[in-house]
The first five atom37 places (N, CA, C, CB, O) and aatype in JSON, in Angstrom:
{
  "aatype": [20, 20, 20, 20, 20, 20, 20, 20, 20, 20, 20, 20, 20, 20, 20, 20, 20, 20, 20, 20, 20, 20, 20, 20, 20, 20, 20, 20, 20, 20, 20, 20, 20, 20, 20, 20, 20, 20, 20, 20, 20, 20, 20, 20, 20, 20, 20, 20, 20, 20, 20, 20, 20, 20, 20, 20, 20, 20, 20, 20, 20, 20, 20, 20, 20, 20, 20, 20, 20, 20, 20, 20, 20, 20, 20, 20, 20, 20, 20, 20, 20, 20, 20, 20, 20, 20, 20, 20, 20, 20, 20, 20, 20, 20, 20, 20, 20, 20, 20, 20, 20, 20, 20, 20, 20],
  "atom_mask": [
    [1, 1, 1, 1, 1],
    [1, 1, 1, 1, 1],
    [1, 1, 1, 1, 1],
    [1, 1, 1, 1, 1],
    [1, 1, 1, 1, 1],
    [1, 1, 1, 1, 1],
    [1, 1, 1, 1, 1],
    [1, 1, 1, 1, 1],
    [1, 1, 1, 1, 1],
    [1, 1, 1, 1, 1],
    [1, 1, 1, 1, 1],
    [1, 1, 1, 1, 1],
    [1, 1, 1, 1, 1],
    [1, 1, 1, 1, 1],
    [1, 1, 1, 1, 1],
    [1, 1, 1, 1, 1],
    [1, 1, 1, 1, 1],
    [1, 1, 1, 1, 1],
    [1, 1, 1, 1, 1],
    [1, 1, 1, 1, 1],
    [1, 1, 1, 1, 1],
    [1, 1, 1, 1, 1],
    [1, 1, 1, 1, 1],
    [1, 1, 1, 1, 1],
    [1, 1, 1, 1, 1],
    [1, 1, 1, 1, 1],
    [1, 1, 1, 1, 1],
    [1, 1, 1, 1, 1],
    [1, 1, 1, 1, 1],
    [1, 1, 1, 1, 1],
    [1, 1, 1, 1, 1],
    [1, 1, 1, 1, 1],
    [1, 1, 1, 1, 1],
    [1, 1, 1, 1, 1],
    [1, 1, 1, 1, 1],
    [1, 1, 1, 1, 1],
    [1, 1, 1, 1, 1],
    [1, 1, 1, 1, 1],
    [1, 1, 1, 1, 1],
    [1, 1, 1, 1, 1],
    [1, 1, 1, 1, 1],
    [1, 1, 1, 1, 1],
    [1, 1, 1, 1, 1],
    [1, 1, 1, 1, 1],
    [1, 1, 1, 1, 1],
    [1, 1, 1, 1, 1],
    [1, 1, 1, 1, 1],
    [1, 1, 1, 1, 1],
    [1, 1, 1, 1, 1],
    [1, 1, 1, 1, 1],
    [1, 1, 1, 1, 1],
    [1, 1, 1, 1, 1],
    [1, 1, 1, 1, 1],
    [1, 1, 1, 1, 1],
    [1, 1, 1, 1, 1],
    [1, 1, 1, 1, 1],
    [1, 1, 1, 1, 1],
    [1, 1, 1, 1, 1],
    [1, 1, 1, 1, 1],
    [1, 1, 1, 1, 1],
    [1, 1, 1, 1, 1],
    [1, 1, 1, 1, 1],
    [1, 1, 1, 1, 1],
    [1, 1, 1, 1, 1],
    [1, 1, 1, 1, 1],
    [1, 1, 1, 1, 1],
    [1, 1, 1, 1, 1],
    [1, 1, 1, 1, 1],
    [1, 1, 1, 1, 1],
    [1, 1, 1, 1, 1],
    [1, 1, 1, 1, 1],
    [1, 1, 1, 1, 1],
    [1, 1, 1, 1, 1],
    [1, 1, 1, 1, 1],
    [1, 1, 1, 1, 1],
    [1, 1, 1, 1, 1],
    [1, 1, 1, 1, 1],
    [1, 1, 1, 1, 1],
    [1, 1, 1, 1, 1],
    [1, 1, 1, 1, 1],
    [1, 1, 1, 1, 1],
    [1, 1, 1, 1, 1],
    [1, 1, 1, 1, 1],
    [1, 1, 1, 1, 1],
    [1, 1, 1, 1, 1],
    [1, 1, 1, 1, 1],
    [1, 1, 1, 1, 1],
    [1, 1, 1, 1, 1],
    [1, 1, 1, 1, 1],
    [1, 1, 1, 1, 1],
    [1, 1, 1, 1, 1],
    [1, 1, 1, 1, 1],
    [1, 1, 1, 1, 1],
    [1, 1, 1, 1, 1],
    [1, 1, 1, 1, 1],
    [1, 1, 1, 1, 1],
    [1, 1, 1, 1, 1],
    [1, 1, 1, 1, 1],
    [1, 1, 1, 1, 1],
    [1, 1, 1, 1, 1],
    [1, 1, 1, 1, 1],
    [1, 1, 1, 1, 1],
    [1, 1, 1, 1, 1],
    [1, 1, 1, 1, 1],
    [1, 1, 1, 1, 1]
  ],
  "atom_positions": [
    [[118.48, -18.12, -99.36], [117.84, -18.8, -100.47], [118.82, -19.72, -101.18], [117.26, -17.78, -101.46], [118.48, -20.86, -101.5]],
    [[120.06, -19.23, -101.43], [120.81, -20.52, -102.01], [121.17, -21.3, -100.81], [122.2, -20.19, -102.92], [120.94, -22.5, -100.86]],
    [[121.53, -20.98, -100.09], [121.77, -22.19, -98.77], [120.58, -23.15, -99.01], [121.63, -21.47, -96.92], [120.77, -24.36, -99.09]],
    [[119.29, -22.57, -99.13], [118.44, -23.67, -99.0], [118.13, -24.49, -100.56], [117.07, -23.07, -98.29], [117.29, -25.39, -100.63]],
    [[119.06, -23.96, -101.95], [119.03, -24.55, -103.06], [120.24, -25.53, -102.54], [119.18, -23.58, -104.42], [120.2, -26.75, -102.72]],
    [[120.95, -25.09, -102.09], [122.0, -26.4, -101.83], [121.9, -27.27, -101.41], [122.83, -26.39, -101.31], [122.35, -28.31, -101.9]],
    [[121.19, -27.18, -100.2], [120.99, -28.32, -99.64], [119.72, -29.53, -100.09], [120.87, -27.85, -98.38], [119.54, -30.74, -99.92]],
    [[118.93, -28.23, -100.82], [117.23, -29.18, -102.02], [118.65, -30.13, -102.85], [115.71, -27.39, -103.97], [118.71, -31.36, -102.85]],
    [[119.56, -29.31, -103.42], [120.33, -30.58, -104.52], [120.89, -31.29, -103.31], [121.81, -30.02, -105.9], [120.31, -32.31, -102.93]],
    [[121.58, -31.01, -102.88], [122.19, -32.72, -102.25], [121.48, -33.22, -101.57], [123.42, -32.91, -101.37], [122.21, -34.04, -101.01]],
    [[120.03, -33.41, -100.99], [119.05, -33.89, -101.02], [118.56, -34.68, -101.93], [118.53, -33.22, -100.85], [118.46, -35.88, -101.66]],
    [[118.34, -34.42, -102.62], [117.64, -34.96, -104.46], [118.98, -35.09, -104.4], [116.67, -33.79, -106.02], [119.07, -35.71, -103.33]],
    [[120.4, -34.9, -104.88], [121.49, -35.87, -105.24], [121.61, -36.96, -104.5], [122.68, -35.33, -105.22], [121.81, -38.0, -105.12]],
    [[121.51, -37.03, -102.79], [121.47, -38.1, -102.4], [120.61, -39.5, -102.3], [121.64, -37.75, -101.73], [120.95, -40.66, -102.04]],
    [[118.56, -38.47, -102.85], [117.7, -39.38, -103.04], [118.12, -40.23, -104.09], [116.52, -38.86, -103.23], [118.23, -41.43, -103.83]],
    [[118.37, -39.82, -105.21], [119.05, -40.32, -106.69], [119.86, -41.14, -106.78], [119.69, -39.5, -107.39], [119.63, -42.11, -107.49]],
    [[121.03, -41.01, -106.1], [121.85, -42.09, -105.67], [121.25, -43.17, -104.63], [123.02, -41.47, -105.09], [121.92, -44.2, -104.57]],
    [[120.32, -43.14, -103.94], [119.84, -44.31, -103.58], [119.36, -44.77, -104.1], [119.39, -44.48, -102.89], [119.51, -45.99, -104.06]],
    [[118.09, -44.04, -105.27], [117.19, -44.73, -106.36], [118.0, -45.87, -107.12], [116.65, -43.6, -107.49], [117.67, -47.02, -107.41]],
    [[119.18, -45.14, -107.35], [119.67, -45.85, -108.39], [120.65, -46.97, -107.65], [120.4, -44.85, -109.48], [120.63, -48.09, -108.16]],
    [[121.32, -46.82, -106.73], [121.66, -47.88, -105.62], [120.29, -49.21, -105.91], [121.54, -46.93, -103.72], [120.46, -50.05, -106.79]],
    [[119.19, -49.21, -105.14], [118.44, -49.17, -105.18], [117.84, -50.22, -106.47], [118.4, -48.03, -104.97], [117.43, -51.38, -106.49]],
    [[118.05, -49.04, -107.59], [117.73, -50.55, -108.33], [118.36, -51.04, -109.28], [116.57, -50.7, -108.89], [117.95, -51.35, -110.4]],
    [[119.61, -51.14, -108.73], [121.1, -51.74, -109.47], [121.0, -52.67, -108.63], [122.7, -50.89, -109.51], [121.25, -53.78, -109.09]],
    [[120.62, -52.6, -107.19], [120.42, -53.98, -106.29], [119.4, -54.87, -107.3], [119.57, -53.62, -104.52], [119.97, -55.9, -107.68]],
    [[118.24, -54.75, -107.75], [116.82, -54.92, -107.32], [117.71, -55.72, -109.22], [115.15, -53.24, -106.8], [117.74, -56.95, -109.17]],
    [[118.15, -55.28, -110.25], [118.27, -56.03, -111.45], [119.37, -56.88, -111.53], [118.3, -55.24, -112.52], [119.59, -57.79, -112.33]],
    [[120.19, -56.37, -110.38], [120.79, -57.76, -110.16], [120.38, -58.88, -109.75], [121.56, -57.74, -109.54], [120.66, -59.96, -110.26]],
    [[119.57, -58.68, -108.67], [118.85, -59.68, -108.43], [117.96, -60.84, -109.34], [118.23, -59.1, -107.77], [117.86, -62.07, -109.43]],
    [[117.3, -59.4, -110.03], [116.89, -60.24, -111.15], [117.59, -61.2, -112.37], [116.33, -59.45, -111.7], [117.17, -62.18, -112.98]],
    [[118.78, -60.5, -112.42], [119.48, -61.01, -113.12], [120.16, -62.43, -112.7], [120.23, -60.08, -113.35], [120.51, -63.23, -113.56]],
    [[120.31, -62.69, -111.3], [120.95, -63.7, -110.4], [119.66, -64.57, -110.43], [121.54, -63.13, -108.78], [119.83, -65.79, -110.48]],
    [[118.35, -64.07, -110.39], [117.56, -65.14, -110.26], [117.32, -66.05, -111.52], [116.39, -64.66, -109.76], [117.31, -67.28, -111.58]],
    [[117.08, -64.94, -112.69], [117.29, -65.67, -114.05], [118.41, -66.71, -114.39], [117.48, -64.67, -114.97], [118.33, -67.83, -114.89]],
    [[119.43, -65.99, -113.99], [120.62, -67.17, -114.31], [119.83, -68.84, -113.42], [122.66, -66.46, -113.28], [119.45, -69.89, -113.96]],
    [[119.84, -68.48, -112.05], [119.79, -69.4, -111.41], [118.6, -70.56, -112.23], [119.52, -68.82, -110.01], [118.73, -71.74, -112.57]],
    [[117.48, -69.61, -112.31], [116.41, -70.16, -113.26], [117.0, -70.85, -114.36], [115.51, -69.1, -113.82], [117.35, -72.02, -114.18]],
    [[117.13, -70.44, -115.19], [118.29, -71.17, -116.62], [119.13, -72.19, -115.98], [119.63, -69.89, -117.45], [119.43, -73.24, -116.55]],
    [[119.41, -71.96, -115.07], [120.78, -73.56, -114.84], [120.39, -74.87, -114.89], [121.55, -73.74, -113.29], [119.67, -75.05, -113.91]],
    [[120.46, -75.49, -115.28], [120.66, -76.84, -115.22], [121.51, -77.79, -114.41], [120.9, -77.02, -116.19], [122.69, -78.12, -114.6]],
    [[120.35, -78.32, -113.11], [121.69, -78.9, -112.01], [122.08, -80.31, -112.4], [121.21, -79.03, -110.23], [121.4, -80.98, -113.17]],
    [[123.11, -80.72, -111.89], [123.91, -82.33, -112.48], [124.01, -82.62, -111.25], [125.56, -82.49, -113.44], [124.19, -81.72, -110.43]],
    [[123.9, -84.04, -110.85], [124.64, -84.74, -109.82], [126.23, -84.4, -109.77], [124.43, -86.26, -110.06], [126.91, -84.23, -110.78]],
    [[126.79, -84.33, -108.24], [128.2, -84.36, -107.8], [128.99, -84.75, -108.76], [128.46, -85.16, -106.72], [128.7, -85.45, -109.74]],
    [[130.05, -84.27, -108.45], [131.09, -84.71, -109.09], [131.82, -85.82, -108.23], [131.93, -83.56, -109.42], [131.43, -86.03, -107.09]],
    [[132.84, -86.5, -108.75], [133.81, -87.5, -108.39], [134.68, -86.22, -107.12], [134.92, -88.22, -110.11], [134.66, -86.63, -105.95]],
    [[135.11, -85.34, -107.25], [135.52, -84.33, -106.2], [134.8, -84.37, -105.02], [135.43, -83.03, -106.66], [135.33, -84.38, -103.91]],
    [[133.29, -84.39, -105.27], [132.88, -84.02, -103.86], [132.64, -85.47, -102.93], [131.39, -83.05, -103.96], [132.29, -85.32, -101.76]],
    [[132.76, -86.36, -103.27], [132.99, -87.26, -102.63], [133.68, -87.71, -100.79], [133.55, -87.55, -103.56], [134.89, -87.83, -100.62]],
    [[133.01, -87.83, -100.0], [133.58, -87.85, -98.98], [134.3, -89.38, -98.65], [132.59, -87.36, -98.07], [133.46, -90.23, -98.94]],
    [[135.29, -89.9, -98.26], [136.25, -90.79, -98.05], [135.56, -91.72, -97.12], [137.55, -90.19, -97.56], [136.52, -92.42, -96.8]],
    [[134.61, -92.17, -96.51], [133.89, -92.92, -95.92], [134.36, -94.34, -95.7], [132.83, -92.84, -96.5], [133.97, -95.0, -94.74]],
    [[135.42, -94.9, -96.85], [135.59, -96.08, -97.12], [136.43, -96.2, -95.81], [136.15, -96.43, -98.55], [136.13, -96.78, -94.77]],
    [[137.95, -95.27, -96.24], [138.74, -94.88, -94.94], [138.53, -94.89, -93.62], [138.98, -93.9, -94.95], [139.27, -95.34, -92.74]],
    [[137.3, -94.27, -93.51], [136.87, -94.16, -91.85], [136.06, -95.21, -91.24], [136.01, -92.89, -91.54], [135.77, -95.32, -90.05]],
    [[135.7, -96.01, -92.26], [135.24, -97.56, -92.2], [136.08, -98.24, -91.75], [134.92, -98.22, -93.35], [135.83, -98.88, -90.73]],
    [[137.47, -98.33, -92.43], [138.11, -99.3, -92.12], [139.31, -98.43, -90.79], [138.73, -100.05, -93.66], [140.37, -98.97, -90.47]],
    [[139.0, -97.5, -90.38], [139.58, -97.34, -89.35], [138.95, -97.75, -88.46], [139.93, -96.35, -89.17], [139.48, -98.4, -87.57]],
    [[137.29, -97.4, -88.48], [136.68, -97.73, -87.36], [136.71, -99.2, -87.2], [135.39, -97.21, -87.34], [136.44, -99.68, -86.1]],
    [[136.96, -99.8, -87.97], [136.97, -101.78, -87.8], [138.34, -101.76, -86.99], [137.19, -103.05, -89.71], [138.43, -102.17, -85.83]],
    [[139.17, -101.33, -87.58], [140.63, -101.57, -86.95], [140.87, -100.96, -85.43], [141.76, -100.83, -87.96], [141.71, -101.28, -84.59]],
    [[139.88, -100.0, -85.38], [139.71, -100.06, -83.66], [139.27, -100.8, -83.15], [139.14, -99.31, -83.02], [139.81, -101.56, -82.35]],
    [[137.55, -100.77, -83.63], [136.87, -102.29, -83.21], [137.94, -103.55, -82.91], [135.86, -102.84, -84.56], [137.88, -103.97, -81.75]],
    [[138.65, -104.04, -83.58], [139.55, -105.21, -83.5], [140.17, -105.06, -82.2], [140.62, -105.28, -84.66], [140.18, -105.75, -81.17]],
    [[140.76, -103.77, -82.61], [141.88, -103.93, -81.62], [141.46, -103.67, -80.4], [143.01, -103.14, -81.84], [142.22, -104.0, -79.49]],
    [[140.08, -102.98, -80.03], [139.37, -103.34, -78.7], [139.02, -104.69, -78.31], [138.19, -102.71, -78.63], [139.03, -105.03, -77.13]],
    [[138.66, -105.55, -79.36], [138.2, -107.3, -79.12], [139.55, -107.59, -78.62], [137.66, -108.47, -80.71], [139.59, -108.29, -77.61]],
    [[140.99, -107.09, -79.26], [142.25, -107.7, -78.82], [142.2, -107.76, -77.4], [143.49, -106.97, -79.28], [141.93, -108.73, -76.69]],
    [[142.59, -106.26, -76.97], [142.43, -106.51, -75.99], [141.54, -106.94, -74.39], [142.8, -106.06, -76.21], [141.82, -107.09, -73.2]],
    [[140.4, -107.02, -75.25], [139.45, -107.4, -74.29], [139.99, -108.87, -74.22], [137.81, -107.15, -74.71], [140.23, -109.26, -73.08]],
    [[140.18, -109.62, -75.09], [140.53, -110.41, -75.37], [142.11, -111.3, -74.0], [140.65, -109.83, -76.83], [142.21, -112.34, -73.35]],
    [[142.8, -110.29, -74.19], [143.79, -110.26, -73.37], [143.62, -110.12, -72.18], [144.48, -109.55, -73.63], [144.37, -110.79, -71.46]],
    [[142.8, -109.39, -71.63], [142.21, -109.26, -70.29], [141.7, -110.49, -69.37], [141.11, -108.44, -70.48], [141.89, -110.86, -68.21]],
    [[140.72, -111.08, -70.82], [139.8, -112.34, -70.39], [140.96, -113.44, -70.29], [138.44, -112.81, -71.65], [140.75, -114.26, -69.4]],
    [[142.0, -113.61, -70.91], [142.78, -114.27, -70.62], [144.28, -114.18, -69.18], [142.97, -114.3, -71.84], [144.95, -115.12, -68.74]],
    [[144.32, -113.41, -69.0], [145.14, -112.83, -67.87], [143.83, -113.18, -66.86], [145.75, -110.96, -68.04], [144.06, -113.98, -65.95]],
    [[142.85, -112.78, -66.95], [141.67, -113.42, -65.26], [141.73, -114.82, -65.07], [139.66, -113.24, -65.39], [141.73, -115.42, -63.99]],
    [[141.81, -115.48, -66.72], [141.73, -116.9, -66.2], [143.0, -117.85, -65.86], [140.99, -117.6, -67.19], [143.04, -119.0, -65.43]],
    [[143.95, -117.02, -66.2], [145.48, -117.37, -65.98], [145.5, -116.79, -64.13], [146.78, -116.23, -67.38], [145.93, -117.51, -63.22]],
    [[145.19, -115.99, -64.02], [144.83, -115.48, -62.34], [143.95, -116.45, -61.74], [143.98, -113.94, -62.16], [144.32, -116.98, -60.69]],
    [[143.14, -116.69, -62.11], [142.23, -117.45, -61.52], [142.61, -119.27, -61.36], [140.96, -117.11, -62.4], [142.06, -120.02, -60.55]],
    [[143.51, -119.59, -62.2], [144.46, -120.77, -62.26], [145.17, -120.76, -61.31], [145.27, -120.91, -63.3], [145.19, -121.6, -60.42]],
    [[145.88, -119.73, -61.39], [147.31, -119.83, -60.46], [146.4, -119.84, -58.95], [148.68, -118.12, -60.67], [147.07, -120.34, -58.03]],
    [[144.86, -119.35, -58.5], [144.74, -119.26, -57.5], [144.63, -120.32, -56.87], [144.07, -118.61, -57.36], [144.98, -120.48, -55.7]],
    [[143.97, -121.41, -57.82], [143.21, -122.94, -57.69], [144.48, -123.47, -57.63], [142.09, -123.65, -59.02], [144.5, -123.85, -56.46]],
    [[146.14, -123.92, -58.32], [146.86, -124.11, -57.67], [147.56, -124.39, -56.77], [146.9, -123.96, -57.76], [148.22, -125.37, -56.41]],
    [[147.19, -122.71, -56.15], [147.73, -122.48, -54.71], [147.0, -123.03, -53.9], [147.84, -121.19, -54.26], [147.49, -123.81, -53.08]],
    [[145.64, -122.75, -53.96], [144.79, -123.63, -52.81], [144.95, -125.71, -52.83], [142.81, -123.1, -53.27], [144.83, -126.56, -51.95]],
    [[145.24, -125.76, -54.12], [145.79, -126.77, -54.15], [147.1, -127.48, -53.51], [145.78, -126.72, -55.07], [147.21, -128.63, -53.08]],
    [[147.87, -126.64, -53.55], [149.53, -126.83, -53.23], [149.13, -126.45, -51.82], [150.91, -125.7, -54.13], [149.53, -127.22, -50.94]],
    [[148.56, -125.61, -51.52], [148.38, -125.32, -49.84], [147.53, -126.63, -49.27], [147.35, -123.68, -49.47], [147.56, -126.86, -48.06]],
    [[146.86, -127.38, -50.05], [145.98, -128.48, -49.54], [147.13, -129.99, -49.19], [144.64, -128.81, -50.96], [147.26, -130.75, -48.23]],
    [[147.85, -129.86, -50.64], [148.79, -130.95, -50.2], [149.92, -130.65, -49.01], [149.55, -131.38, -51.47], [150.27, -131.46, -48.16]],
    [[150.37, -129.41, -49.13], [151.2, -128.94, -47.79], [151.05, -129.72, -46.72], [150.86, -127.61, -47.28], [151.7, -130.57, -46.13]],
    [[149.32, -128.86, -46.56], [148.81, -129.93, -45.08], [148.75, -131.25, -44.93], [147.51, -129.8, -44.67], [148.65, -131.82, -43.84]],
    [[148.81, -131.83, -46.12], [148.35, -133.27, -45.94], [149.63, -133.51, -45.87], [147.43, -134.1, -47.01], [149.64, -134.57, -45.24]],
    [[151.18, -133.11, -46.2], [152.36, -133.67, -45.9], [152.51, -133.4, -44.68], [153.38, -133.32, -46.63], [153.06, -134.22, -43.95]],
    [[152.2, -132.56, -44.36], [152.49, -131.86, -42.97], [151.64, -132.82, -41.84], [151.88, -130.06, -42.97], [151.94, -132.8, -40.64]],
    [[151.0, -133.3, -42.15], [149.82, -133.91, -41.17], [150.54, -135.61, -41.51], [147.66, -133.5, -41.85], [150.4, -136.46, -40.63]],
    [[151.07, -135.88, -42.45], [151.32, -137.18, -42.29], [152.74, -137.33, -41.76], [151.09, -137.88, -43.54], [153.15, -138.27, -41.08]],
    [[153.56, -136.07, -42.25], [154.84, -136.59, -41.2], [154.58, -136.84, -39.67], [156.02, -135.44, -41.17], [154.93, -137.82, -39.01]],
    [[153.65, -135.32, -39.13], [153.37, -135.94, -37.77], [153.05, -136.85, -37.34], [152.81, -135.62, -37.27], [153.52, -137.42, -36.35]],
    [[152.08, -137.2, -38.08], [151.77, -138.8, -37.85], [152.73, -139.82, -37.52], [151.25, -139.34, -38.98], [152.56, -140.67, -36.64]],
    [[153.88, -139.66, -38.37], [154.94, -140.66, -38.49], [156.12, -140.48, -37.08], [155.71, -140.37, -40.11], [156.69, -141.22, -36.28]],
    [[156.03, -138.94, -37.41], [156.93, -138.56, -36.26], [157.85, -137.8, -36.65], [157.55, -139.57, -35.59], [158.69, -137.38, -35.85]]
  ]
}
């Protein structure tokens, strides 16, 4: 019989402590919702500001410096493409010296 009073209280001691667990949760809550209710929200602050300006002008300064060198590229093909017309050139007069000395002898 007391074995089974002992264990009725820490039973009921442990229901009790959850009750009250329980609704120490449940008025906080309430209490967290009230506050929240009562607040008054403001626009950002100058803090939360993200730096955007920065990553603007990085991203241009890549941009650029990709036009650079594209830039450089297009010029090296047509500097290649010169020197080729040149050569076919200089190879054209070759022959024609070459063909007129024989001629001569």
């Amino acid at each position: 019989r007391v074995d089974q009073l002992k264990y009725d209280v820490q039973h009921l001691q442990t229901a009790l402590r959850n009750f009250q667990h329980r609704r120490y949760i449940r008025e906080q809550q309430e209490r967290q919702r009230e506050e929240l209710l009562a607040r008054t929200f403001t626009t950002n602050d100058s803090d939360t500001t993200i730096p955007i300006d920065e990553t603007l002008q990085f991203n241009e300064s890549l941009q650029n410096a990709h036009r650079g060198v594209d830039d450089l590229i297009g010029s090296g093909t047509n500097i290649l493409q010169g020197l080729r017309d040149q050569r076919m050139t200089l190879k054209g007069t070759h022959k024609k010296i070459l063909d007129v000395a024989n001629m001569l002898g």
